[in-house]
VOLO-52460 format. One record per atom (N, C-alpha, C): residue number from 1; atom name; x, y negated, z negated; residue in three letters. Coordinates in steps of 0.1 Angstrom, whole numbers, plus 5000, padded with zeros to 4 digits. Each point is the difference from the previous one (the first is absolute). Example, Ala and Ser with C-alpha at 12.3 -4.5 7.8 and 13.67 -1.06 7.14 Angstrom:
2
+-----+------+------+------+------+------+
| pos | site |   px |   py |   pz | code |
+-----+------+------+------+------+------+
|   1 |    N | 5132 | 5057 | 4922 |  ALA |
|   1 |   CA | 4991 | 4988 | 5000 |  ALA |
|   1 |    C | 5009 | 4988 | 5000 |  ALA |
|   2 |    N | 4996 | 4989 | 5007 |  SER |
|   2 |   CA | 5009 | 4989 | 5000 |  SER |
|   2 |    C | 4992 | 4989 | 4992 |  SER |
+-----+------+------+------+------+------+
REM end
This chain:
155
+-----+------+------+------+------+------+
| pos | site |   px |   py |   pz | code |
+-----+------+------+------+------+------+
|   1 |    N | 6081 | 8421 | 4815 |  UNK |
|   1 |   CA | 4991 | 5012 | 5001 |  UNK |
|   1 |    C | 4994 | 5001 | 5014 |  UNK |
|   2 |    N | 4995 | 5015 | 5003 |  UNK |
|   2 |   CA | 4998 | 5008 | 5013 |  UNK |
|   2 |    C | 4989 | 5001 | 5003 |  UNK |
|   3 |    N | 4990 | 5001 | 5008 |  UNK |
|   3 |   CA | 4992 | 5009 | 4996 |  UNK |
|   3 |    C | 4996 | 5011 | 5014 |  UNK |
|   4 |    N | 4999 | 5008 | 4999 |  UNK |
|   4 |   CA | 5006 | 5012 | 5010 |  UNK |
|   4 |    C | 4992 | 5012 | 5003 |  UNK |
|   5 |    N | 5000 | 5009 | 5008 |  UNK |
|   5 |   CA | 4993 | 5012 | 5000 |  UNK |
|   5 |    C | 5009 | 5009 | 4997 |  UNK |
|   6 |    N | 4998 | 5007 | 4988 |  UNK |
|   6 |   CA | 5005 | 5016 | 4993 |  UNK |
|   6 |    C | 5010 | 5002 | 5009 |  UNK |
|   7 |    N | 4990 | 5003 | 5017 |  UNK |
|   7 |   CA | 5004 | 5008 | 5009 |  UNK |
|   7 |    C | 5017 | 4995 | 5004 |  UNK |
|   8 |    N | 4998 | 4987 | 4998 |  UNK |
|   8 |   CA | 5013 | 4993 | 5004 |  UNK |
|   8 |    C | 5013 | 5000 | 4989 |  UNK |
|   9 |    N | 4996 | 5010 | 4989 |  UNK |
|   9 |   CA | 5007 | 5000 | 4986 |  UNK |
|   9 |    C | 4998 | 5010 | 4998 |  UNK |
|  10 |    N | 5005 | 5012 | 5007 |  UNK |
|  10 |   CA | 4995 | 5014 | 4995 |  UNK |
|  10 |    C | 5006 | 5000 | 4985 |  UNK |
|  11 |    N | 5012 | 4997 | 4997 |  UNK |
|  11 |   CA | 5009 | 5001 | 4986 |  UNK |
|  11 |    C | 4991 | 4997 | 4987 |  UNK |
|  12 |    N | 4989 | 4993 | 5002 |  UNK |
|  12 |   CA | 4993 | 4997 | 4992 |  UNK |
|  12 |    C | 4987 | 5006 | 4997 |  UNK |
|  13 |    N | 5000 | 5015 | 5010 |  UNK |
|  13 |   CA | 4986 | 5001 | 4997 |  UNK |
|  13 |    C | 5001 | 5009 | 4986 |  UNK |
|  14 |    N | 5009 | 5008 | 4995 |  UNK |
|  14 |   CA | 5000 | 5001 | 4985 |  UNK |
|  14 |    C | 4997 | 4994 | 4987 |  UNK |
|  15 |    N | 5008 | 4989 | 5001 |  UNK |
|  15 |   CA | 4995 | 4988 | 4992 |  UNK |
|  15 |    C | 4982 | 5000 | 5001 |  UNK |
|  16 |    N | 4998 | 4999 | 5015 |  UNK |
|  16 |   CA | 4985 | 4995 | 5000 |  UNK |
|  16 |    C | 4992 | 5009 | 4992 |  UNK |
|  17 |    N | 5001 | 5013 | 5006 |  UNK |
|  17 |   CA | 4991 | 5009 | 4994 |  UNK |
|  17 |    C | 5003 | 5009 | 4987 |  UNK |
|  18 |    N | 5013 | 4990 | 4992 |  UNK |
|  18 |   CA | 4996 | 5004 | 4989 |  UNK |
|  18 |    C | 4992 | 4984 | 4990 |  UNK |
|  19 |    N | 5000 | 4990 | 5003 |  UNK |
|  19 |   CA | 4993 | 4991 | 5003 |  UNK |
|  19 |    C | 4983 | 4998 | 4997 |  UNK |
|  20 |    N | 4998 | 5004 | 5015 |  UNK |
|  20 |   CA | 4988 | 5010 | 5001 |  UNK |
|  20 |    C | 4991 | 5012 | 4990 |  UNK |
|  21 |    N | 5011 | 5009 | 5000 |  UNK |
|  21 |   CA | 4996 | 5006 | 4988 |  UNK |
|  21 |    C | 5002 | 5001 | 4989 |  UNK |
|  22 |    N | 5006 | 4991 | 4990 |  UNK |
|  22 |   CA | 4999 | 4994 | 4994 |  UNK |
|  22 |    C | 4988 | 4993 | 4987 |  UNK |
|  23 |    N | 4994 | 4987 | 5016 |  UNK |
|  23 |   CA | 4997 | 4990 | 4997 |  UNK |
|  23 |    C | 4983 | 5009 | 5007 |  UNK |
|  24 |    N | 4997 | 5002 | 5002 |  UNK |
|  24 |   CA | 4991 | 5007 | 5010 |  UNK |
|  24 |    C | 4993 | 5014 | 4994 |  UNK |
|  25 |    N | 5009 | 5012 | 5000 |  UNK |
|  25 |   CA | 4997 | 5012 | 5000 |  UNK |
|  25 |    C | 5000 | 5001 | 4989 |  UNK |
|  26 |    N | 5017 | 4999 | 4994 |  UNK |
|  26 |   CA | 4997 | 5006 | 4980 |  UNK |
|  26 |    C | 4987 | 4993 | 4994 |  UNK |
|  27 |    N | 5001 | 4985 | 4998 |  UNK |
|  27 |   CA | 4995 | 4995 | 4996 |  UNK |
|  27 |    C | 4985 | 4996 | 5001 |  UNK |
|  28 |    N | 4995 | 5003 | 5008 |  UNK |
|  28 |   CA | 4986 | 5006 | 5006 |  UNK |
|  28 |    C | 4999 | 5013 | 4994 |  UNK |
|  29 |    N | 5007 | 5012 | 4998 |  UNK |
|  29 |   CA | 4997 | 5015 | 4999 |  UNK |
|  29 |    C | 4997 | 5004 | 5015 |  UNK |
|  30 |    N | 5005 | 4993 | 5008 |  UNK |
|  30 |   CA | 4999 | 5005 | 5013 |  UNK |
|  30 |    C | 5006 | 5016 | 5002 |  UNK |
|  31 |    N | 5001 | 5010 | 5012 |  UNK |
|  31 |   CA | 5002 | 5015 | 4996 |  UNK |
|  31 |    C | 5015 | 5000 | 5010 |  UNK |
|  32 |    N | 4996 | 4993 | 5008 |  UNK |
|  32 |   CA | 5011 | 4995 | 5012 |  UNK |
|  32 |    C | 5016 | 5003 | 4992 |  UNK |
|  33 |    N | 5010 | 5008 | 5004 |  UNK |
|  33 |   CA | 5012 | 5005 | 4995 |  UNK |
|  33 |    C | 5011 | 4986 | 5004 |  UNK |
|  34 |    N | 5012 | 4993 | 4999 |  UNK |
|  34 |   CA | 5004 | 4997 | 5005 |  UNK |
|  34 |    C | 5004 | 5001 | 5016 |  UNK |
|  35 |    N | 5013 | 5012 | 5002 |  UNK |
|  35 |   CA | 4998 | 5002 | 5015 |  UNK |
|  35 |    C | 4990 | 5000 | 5006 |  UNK |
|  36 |    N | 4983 | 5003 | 4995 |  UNK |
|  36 |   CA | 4992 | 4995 | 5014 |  UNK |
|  36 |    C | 5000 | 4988 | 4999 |  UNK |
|  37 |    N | 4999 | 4993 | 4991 |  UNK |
|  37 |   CA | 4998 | 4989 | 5003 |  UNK |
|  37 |    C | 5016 | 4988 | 5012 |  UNK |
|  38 |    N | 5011 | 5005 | 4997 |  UNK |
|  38 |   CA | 5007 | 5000 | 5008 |  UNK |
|  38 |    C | 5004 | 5011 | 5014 |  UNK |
|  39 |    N | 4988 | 5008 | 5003 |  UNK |
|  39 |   CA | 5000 | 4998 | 5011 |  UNK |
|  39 |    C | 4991 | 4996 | 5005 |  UNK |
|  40 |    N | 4987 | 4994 | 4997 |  UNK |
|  40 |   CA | 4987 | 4994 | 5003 |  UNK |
|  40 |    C | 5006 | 4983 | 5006 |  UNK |
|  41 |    N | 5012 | 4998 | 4992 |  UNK |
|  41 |   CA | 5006 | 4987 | 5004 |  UNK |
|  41 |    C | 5008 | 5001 | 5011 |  UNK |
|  42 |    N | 5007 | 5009 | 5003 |  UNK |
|  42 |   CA | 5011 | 5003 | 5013 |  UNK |
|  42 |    C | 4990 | 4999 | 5008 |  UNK |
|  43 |    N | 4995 | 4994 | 5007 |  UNK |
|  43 |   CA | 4996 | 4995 | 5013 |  UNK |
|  43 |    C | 5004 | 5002 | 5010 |  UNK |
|  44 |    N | 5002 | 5010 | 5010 |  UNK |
|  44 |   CA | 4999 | 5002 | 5011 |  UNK |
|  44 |    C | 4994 | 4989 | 5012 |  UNK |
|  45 |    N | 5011 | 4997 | 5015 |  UNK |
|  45 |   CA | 4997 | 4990 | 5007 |  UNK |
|  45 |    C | 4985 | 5000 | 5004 |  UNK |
|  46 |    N | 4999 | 5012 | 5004 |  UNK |
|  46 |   CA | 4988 | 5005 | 5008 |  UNK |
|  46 |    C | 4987 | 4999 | 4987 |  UNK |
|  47 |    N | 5002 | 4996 | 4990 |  UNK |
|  47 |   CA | 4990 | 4999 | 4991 |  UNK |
|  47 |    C | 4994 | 4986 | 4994 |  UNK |
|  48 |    N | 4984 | 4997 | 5001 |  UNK |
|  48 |   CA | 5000 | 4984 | 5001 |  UNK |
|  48 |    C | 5002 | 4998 | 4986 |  UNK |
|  49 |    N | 4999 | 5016 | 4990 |  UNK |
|  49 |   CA | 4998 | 4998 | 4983 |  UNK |
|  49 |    C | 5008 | 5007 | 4997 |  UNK |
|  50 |    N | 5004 | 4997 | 4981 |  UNK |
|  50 |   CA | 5001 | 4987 | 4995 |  UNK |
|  50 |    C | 5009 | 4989 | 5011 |  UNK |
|  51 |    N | 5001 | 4988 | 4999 |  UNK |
|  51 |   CA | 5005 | 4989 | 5003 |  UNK |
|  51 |    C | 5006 | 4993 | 4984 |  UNK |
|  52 |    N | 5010 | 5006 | 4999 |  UNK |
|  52 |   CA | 5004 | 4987 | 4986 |  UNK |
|  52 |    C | 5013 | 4996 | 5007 |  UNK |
|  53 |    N | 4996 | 4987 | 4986 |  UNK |
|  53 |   CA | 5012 | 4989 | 5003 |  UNK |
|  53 |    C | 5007 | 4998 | 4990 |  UNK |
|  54 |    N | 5014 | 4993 | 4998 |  UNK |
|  54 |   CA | 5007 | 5001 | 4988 |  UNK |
|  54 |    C | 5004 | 4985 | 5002 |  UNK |
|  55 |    N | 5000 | 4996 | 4984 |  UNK |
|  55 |   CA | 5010 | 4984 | 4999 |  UNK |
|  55 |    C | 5011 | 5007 | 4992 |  UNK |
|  56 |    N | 5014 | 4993 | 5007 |  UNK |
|  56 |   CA | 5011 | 5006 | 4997 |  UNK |
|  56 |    C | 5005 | 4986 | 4996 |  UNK |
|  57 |    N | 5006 | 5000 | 4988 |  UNK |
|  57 |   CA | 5008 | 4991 | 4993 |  UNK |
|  57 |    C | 5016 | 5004 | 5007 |  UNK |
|  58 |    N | 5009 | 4997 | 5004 |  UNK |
|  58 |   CA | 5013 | 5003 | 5012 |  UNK |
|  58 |    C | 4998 | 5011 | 4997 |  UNK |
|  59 |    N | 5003 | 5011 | 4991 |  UNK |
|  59 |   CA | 5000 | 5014 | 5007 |  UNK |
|  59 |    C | 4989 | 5011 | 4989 |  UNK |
|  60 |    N | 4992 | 4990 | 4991 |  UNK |
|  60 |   CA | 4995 | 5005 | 4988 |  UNK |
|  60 |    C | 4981 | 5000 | 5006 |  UNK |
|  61 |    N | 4996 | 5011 | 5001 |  UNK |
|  61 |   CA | 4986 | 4999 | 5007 |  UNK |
|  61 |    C | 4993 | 4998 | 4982 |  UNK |
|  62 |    N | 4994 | 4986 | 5004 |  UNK |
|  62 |   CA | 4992 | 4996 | 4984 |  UNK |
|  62 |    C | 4982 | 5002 | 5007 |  UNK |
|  63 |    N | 4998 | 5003 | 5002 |  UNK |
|  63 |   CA | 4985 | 5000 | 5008 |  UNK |
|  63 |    C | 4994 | 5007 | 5012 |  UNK |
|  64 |    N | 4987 | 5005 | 4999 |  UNK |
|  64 |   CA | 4999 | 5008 | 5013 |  UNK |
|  64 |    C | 4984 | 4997 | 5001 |  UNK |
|  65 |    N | 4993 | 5007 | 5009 |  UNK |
|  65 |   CA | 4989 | 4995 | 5005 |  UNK |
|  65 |    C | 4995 | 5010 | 5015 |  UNK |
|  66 |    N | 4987 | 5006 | 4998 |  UNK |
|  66 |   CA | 5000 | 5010 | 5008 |  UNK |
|  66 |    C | 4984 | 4999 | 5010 |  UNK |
|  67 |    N | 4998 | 5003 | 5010 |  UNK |
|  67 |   CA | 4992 | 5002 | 5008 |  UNK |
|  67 |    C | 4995 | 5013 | 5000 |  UNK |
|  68 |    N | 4986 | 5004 | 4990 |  UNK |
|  68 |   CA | 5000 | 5015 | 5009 |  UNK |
|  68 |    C | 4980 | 5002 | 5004 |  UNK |
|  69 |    N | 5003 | 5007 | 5008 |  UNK |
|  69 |   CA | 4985 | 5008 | 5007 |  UNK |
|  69 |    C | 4990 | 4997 | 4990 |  UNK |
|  70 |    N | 5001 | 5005 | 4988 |  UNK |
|  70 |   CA | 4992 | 5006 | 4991 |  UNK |
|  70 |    C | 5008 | 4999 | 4988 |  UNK |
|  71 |    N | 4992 | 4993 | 4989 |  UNK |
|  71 |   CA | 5005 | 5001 | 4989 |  UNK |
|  71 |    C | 4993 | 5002 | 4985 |  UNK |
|  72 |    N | 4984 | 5004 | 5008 |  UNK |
|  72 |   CA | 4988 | 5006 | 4990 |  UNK |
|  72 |    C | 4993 | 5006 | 5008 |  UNK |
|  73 |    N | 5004 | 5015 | 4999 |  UNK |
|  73 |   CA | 4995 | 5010 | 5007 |  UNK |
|  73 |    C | 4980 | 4997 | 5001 |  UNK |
|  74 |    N | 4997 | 4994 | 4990 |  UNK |
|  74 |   CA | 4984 | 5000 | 4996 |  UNK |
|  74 |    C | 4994 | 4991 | 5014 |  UNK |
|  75 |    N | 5008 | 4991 | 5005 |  UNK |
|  75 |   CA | 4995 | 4989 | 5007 |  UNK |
|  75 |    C | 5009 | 5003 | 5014 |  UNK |
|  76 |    N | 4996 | 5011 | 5008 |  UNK |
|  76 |   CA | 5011 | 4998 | 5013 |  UNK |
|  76 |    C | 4996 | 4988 | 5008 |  UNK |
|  77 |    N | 4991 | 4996 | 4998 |  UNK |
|  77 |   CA | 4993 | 4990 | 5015 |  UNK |
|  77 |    C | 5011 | 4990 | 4998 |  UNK |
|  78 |    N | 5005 | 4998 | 4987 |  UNK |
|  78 |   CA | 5013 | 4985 | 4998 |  UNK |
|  78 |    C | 5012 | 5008 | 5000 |  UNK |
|  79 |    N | 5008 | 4985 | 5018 |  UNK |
|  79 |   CA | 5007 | 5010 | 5001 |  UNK |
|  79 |    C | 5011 | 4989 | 5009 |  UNK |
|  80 |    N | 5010 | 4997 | 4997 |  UNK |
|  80 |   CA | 5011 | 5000 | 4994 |  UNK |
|  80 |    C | 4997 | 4997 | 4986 |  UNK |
|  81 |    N | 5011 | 5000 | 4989 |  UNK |
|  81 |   CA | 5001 | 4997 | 4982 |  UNK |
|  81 |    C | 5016 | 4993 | 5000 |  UNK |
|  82 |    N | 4994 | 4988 | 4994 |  UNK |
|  82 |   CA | 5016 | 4998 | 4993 |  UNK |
|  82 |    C | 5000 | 5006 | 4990 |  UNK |
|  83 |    N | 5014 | 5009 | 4999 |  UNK |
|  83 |   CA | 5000 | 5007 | 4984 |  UNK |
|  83 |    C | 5010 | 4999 | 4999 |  UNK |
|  84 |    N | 5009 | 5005 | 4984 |  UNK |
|  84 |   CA | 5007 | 4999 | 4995 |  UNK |
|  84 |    C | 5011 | 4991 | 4999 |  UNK |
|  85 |    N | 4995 | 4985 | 4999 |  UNK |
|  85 |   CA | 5007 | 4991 | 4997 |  UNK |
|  85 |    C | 5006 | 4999 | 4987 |  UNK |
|  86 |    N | 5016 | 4998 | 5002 |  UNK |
|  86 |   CA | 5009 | 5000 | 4991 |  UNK |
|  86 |    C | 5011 | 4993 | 4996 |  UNK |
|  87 |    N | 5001 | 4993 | 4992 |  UNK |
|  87 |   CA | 5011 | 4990 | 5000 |  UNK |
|  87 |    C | 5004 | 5003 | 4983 |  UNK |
|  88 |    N | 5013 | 5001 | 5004 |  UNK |
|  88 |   CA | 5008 | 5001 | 4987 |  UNK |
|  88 |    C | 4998 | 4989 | 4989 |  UNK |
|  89 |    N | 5002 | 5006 | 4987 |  UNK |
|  89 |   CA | 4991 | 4991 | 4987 |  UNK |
|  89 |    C | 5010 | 4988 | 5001 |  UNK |
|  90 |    N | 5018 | 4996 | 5002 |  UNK |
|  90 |   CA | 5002 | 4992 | 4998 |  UNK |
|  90 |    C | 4998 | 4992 | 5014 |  UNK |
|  91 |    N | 5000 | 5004 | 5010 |  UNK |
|  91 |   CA | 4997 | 4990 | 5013 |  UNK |
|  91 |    C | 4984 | 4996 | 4998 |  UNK |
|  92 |    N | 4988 | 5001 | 4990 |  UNK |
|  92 |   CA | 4994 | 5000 | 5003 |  UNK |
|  92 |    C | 4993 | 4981 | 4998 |  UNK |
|  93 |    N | 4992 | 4994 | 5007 |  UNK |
|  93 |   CA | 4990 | 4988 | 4996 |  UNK |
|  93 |    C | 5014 | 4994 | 5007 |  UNK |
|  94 |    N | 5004 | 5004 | 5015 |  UNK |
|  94 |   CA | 5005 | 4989 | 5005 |  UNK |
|  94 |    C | 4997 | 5004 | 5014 |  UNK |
|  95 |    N | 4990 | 5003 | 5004 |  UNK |
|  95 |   CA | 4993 | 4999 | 5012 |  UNK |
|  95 |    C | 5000 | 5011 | 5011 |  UNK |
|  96 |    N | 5009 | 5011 | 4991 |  UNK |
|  96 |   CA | 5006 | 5013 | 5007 |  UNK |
|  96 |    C | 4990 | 5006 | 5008 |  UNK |
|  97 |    N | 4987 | 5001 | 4987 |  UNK |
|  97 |   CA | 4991 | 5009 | 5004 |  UNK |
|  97 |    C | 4992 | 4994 | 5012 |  UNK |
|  98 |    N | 4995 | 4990 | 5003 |  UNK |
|  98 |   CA | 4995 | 4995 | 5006 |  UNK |
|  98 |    C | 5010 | 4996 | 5022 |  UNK |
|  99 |    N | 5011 | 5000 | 4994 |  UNK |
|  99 |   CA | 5005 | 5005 | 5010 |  UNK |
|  99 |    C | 5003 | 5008 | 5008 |  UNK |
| 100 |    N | 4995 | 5011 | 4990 |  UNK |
| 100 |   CA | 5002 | 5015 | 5011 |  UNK |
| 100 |    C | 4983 | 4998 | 5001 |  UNK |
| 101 |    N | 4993 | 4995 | 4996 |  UNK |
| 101 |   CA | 4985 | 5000 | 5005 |  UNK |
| 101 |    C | 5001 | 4992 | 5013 |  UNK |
| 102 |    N | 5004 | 4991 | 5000 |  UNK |
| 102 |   CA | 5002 | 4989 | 5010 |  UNK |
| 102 |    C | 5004 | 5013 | 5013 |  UNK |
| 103 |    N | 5008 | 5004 | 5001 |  UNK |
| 103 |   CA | 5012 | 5008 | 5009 |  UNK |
| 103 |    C | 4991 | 5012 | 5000 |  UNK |
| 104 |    N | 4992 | 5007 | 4996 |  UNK |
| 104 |   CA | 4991 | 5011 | 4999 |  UNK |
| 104 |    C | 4990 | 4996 | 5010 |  UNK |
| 105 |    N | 4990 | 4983 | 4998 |  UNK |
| 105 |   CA | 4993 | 4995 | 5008 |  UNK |
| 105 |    C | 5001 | 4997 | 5014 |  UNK |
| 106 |    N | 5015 | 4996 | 4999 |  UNK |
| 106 |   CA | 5006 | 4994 | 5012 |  UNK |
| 106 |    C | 5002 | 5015 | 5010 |  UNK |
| 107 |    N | 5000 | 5006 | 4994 |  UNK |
| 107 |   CA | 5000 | 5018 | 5009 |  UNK |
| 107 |    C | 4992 | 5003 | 5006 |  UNK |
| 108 |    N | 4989 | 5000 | 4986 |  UNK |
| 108 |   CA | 4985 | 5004 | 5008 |  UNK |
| 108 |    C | 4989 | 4996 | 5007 |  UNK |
| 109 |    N | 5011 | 4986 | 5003 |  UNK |
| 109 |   CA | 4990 | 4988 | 5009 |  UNK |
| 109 |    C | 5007 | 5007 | 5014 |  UNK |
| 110 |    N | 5015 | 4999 | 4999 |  UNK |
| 110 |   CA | 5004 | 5007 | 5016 |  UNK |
| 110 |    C | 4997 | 5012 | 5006 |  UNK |
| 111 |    N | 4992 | 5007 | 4987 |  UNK |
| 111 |   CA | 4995 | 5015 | 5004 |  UNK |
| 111 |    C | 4987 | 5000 | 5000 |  UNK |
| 112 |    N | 4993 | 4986 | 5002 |  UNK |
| 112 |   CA | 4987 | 4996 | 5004 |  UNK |
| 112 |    C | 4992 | 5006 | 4991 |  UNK |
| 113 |    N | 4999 | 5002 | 4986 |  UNK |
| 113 |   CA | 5001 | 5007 | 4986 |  UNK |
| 113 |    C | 4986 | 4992 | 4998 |  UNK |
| 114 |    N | 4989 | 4998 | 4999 |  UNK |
| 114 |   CA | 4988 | 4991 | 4994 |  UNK |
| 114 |    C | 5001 | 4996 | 4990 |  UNK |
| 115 |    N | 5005 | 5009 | 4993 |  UNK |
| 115 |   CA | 4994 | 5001 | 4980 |  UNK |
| 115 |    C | 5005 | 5008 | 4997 |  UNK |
| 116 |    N | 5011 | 4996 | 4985 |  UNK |
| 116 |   CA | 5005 | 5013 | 4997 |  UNK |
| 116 |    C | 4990 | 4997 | 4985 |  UNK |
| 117 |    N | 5001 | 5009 | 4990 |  UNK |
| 117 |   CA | 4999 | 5003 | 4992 |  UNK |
| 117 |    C | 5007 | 5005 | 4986 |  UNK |
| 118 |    N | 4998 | 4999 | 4988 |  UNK |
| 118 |   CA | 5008 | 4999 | 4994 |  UNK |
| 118 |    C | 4987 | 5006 | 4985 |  UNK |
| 119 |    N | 5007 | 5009 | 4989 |  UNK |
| 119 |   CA | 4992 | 4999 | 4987 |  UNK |
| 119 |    C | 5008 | 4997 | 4989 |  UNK |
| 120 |    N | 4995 | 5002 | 4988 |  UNK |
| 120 |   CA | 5005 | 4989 | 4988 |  UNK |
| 120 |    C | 4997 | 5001 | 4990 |  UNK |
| 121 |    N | 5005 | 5009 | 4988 |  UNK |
| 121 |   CA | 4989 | 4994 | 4985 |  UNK |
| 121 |    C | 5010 | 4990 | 4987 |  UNK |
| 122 |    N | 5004 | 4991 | 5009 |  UNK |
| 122 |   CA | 5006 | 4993 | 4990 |  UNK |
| 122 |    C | 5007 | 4986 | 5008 |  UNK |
| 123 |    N | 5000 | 4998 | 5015 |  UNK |
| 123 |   CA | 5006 | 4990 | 5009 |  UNK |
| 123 |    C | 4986 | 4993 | 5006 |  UNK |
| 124 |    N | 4988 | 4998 | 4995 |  UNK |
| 124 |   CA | 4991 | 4999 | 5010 |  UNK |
| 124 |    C | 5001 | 4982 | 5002 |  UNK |
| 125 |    N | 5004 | 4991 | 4989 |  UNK |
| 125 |   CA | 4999 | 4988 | 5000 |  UNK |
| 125 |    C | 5018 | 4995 | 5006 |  UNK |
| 126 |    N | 5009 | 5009 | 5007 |  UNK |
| 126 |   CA | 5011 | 4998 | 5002 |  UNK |
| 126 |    C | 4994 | 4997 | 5018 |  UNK |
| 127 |    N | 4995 | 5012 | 5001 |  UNK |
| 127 |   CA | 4994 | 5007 | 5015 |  UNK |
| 127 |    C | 4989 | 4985 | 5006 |  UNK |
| 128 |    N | 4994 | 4994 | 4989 |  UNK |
| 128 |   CA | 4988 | 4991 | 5004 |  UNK |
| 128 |    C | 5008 | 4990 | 5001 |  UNK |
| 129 |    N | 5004 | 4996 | 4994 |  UNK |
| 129 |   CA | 5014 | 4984 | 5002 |  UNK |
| 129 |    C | 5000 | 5000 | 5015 |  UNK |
| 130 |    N | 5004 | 5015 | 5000 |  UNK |
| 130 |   CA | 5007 | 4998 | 5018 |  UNK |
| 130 |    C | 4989 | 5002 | 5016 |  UNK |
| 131 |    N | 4988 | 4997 | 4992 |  UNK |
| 131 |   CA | 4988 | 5004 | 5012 |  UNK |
| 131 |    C | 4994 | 5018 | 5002 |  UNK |
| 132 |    N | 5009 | 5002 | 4990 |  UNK |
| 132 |   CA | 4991 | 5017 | 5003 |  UNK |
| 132 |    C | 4987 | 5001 | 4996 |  UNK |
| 133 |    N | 4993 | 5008 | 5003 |  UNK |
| 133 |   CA | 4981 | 4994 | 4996 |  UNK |
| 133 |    C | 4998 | 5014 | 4994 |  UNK |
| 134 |    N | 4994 | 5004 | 4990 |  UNK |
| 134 |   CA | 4997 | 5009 | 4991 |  UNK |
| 134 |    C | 4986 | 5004 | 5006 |  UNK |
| 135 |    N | 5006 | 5014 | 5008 |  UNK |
| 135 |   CA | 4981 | 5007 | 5004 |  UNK |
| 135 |    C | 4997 | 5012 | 4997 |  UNK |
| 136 |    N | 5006 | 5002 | 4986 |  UNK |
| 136 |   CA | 4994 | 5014 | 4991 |  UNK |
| 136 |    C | 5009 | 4998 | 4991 |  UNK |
| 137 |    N | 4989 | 5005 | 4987 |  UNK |
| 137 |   CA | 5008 | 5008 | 4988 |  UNK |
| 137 |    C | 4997 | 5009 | 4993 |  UNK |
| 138 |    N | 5010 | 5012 | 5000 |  UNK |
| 138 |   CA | 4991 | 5016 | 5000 |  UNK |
| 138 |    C | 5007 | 4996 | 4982 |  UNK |
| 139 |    N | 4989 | 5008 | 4991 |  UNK |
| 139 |   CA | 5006 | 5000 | 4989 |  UNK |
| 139 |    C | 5001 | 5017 | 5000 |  UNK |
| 140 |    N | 5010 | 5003 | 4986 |  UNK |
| 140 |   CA | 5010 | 5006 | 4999 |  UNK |
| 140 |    C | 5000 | 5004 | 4989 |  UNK |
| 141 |    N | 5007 | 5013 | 4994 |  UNK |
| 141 |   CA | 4997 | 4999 | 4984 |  UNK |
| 141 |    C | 5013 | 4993 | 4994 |  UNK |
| 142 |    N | 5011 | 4997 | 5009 |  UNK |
| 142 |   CA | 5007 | 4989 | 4996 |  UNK |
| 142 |    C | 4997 | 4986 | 5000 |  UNK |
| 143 |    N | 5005 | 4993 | 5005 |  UNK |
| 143 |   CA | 4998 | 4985 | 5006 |  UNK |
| 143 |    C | 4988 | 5004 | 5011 |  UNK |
| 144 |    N | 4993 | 4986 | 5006 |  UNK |
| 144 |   CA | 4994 | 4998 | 5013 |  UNK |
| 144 |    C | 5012 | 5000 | 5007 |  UNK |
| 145 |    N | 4997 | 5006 | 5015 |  UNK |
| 145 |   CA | 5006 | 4999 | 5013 |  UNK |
| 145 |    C | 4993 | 4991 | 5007 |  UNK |
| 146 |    N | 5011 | 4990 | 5003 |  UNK |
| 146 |   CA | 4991 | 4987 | 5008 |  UNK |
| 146 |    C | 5008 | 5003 | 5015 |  UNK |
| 147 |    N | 4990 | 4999 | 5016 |  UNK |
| 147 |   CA | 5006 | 5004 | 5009 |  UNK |
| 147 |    C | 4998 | 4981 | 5006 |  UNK |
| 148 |    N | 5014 | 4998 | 5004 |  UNK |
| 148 |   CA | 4999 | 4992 | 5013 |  UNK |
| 148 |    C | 5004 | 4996 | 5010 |  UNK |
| 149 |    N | 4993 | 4986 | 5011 |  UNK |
| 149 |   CA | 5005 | 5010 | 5013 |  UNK |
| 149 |    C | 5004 | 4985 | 5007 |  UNK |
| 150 |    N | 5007 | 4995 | 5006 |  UNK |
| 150 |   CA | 5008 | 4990 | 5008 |  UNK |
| 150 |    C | 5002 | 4998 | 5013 |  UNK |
| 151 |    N | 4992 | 4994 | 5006 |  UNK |
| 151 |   CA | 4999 | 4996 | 5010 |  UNK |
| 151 |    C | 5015 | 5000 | 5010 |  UNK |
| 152 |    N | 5006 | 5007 | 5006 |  UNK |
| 152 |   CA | 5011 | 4994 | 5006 |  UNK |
| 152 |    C | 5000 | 4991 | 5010 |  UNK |
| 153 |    N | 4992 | 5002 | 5007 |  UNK |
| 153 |   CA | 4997 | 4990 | 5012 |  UNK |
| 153 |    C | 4995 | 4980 | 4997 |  UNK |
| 154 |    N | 4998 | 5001 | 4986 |  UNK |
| 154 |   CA | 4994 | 4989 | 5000 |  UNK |
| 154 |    C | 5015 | 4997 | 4994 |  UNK |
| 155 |    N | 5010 | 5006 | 4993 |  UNK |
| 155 |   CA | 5010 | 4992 | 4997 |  UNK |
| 155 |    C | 5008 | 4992 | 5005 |  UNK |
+-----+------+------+------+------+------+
REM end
């Protein structure tokens, strides 16, 4: 297994963003159509966002993992977000996920990145394992939204 930037796998950004929308959009009731959501992901060089990454099993993209600006309009001041982490149901509980975190971090340390951010209403004790520190939780008429935020520099 790979783990890669989109950019470097254009073939795969389909897969991603349906993926994404999917796992993300339908399933949330999000309003987001597919094609935007696949062009939100086509990443342009000249553009620092999104930044995703992909783990590719030899030619089978099983996981992705994204960098963007803004990922709750309510809170601009937090700013980068890891969002839409994804790992396919049979690759999953073998360290997938945590590797495109790894490879996300290792980015936004070289892009002198402070703190990225990340939200959650159902991963908050996955996120705390790994040092993420919980500094809000907006409730919701669904679940609580727990937001948290990761030091890159101290990693």
């Amino acid at each position: 297994m790979i783990i890669d930037t989109l950019s470097n796998h254009p073939e795969h950004l389909e897969v991603v963003a349906i993926m994404i929308h999917s796992e993300f959009v339908q399933k949330k009731k999000g309003t987001a159509r597919y094609d935007q959501v696949k062009a939100f992901l086509d990443k342009k060089p000249s553009e620092p966002y999104p930044m995703t990454f992909v783990a590719l099993d030899d030619v089978t993209c099983i996981g992705t993992v994204s960098l963007f600006e803004n990922d709750l309009n309510e809170r601009p001041a937090y700013t980068p977000w890891l969002a839409s982490l994804f790992v396919e149901t049979v690759y999953r509980n073998q360290g997938i996920a945590q590797q495109l975190i790894n490879q996300l971090i290792i980015y936004a340390k070289s892009r002198q990145i402070p703190t990225i951010y990340l939200k959650t209403d159902n991963a908050s004790a996955y996120y705390k394992k790994f040092g993420w520190i919980l500094i809000e939780t907006i409730e919701t008429t669904d679940l609580p939204l727990h937001i948290f935020s990761y030091n890159v520099q101290e990693s």
